[in-house]
BALOBA-1460 file (C-alpha; in Angstrom, 3 decimals):
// residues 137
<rec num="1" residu="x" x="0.000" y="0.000" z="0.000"/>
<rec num="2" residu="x" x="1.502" y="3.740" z="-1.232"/>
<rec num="3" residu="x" x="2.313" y="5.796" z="1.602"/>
<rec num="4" residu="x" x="0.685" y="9.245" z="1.369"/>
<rec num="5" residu="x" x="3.357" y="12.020" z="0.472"/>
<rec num="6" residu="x" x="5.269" y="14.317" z="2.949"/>
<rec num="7" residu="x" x="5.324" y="17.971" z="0.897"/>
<rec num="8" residu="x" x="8.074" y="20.338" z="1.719"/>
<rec num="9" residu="x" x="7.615" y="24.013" z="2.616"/>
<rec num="10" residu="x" x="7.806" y="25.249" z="-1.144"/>
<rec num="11" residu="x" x="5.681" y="22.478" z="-2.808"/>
<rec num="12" residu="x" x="3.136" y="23.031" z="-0.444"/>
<rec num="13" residu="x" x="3.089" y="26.648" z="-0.652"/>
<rec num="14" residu="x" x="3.210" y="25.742" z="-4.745"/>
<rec num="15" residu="x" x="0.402" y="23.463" z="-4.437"/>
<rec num="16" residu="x" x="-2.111" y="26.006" z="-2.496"/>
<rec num="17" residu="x" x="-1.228" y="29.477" z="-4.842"/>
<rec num="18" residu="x" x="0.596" y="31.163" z="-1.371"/>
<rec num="19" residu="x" x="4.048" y="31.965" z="-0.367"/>
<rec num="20" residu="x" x="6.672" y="29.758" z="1.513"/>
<rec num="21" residu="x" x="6.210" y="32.291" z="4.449"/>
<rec num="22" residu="x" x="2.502" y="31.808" z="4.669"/>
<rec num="23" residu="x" x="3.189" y="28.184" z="4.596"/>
<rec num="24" residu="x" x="5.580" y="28.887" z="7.164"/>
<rec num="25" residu="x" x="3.073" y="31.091" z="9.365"/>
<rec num="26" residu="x" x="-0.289" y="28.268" z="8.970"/>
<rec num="27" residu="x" x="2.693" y="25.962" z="10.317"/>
<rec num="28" residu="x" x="3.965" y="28.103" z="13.511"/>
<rec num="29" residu="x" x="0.177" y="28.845" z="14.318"/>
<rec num="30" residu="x" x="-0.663" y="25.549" z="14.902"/>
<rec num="31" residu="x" x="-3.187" y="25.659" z="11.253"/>
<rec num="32" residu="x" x="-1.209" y="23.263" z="9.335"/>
<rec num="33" residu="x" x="0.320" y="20.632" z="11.494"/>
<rec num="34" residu="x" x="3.985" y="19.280" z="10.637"/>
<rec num="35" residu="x" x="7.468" y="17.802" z="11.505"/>
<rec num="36" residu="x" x="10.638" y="16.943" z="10.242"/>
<rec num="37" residu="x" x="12.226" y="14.626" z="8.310"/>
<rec num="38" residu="x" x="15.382" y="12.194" z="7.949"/>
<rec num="39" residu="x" x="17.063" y="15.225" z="6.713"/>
<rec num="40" residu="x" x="15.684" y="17.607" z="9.675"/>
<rec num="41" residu="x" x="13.449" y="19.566" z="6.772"/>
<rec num="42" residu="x" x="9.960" y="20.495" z="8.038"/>
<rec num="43" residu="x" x="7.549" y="18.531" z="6.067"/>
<rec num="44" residu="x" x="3.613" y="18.621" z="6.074"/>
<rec num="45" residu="x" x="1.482" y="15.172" z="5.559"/>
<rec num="46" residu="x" x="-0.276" y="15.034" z="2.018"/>
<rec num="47" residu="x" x="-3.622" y="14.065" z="3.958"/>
<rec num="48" residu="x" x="-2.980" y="16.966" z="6.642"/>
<rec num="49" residu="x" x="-2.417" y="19.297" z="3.200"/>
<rec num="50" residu="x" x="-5.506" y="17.797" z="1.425"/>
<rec num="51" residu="x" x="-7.531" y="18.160" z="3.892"/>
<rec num="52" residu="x" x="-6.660" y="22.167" z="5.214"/>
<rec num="53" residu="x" x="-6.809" y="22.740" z="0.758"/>
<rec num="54" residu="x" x="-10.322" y="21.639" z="0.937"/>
<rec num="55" residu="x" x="-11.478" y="23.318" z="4.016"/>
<rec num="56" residu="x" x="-9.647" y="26.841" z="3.220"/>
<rec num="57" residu="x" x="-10.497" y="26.612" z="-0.324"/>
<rec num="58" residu="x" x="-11.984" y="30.102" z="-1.676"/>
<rec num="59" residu="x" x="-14.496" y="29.528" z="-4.564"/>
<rec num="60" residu="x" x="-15.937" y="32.385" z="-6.275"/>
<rec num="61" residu="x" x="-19.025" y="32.288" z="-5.360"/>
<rec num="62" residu="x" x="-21.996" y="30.977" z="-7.726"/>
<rec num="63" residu="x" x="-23.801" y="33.988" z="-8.878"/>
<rec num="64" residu="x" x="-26.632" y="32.228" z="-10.905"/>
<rec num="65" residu="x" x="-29.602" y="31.683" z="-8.829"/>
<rec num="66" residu="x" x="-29.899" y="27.767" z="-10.432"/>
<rec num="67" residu="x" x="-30.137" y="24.571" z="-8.292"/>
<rec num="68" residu="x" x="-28.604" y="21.969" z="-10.339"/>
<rec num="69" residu="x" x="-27.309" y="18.655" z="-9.901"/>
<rec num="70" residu="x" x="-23.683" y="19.407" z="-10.893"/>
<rec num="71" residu="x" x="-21.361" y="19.611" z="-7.947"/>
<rec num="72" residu="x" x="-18.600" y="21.298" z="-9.735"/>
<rec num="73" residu="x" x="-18.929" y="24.611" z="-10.878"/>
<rec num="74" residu="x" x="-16.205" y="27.001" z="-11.867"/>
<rec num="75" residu="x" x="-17.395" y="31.107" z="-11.569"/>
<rec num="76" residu="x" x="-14.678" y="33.175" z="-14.062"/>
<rec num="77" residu="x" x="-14.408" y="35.109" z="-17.201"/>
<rec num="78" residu="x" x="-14.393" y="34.684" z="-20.595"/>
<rec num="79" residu="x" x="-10.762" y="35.074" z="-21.921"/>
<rec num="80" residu="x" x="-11.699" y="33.691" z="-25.616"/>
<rec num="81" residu="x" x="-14.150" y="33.399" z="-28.370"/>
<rec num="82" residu="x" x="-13.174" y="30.965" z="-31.672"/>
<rec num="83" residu="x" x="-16.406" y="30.480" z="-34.064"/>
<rec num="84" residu="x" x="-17.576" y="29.216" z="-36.824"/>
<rec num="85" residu="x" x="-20.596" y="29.420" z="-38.183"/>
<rec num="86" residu="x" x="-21.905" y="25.979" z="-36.508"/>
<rec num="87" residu="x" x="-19.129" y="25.080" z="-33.434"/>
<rec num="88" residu="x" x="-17.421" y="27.774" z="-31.071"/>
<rec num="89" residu="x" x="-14.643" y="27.096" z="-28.499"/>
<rec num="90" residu="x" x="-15.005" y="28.996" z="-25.182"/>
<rec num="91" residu="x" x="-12.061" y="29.586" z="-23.299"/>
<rec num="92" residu="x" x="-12.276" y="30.805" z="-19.547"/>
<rec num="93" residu="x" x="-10.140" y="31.439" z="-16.449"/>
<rec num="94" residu="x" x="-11.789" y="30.557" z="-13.536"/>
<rec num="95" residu="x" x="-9.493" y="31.448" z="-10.767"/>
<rec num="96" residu="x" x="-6.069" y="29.509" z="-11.876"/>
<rec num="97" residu="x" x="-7.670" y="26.830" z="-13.948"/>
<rec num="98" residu="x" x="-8.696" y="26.905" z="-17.566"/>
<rec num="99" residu="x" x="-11.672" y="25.910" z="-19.020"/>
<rec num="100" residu="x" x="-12.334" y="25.368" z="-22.499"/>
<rec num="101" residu="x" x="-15.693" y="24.356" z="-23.605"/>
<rec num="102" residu="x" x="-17.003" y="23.205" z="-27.319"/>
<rec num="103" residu="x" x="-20.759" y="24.245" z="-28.362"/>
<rec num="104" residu="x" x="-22.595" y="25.524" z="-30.757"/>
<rec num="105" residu="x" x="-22.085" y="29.375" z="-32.386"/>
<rec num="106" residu="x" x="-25.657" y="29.632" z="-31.217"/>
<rec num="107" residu="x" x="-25.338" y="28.927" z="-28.018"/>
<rec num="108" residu="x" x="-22.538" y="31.006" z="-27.727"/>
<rec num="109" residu="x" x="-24.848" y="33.926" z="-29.161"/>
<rec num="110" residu="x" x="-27.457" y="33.338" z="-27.206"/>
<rec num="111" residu="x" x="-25.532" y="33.594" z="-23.885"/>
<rec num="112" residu="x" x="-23.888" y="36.637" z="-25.357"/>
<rec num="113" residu="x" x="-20.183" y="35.322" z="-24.701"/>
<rec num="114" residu="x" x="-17.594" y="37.287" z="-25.284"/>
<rec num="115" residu="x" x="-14.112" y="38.187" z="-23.644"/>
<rec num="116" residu="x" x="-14.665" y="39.990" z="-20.305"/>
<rec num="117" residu="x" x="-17.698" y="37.968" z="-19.602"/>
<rec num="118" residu="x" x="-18.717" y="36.563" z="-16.356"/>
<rec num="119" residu="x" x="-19.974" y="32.914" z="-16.578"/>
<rec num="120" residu="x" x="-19.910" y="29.734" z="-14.736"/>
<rec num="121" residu="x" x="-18.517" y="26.195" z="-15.997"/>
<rec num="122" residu="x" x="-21.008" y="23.616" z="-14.985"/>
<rec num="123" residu="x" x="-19.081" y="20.418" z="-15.051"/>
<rec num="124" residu="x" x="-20.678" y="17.483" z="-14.591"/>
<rec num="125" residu="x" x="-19.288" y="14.142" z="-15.859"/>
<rec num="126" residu="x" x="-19.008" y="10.355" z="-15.495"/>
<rec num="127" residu="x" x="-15.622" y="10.139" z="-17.062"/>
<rec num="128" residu="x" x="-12.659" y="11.584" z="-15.177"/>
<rec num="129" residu="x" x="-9.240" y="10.934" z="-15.998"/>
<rec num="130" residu="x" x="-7.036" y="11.208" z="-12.588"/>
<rec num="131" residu="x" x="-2.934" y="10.969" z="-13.239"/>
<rec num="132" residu="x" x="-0.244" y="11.407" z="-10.310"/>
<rec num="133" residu="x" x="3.075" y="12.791" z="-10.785"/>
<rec num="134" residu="x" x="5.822" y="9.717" z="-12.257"/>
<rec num="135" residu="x" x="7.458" y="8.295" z="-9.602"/>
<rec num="136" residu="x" x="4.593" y="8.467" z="-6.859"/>
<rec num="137" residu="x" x="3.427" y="4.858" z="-6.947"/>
């Protein structure tokens, strides 16, 4: 059974958007719990990590007023408009991710998409592919 990663000061600081010294400040308050290793580095359990990433994360919040069964929805802007006459892609930044999303010129028309919009990516799928770093096994 894989042993769940130990993340050093930078790659956890890498992995939530911040600084090593905020890092370094969760860890002296007590917020993200550590210790060292072999090598006398302070490290920070993946789980521990995971788990303060999930509870601190800051989503834009949802401005639609829509109930929907999709769990996973991404509030950012329009960056990017490529159309045809029948297909458009839509490209968006929704906080540091991209989204890019195929459909139809009309739709894109109708929703009045353009660069500079605000819009949410409703994502709601059966199929995800999930990939870890080489050498993580």
């Amino acid at each position: 059974m894989p042993l769940v990663p130990q993340f050093r000061i930078a790659d956890a600081a890498r992995l939530l958007g911040v600084s090593d010294d905020t890092i370094r400040r969760r860890v002296d308050a007590g917020v993200l719990p550590s210790r060292s290793d072999a090598s006398n580095r302070t490290v920070i359990d993946g789980a521990a990590l995971a788990a303060f990433a999930r509870d601190h994360a800051d989503a834009t919040p949802d401005p639609s007023d829509v109930r929907r069964s999709a769990r996973n929805r991404l509030v950012g802007l329009v960056t990017a408009v490529v159309a045809d006459t029948v297909m458009a892609q839509v490209e968006m930044q929704c906080g540091p991710h991209r989204v890019v999303s195929l459909m139809s010129a009309e739709a894109v028309d109708d929703l009045g998409l353009e660069p500079g919009a605000l819009a949410v990516a409703v994502i709601k799928s059966t199929n995800v592919v999930v990939e870890i770093p080489g050498g993580l096994s």
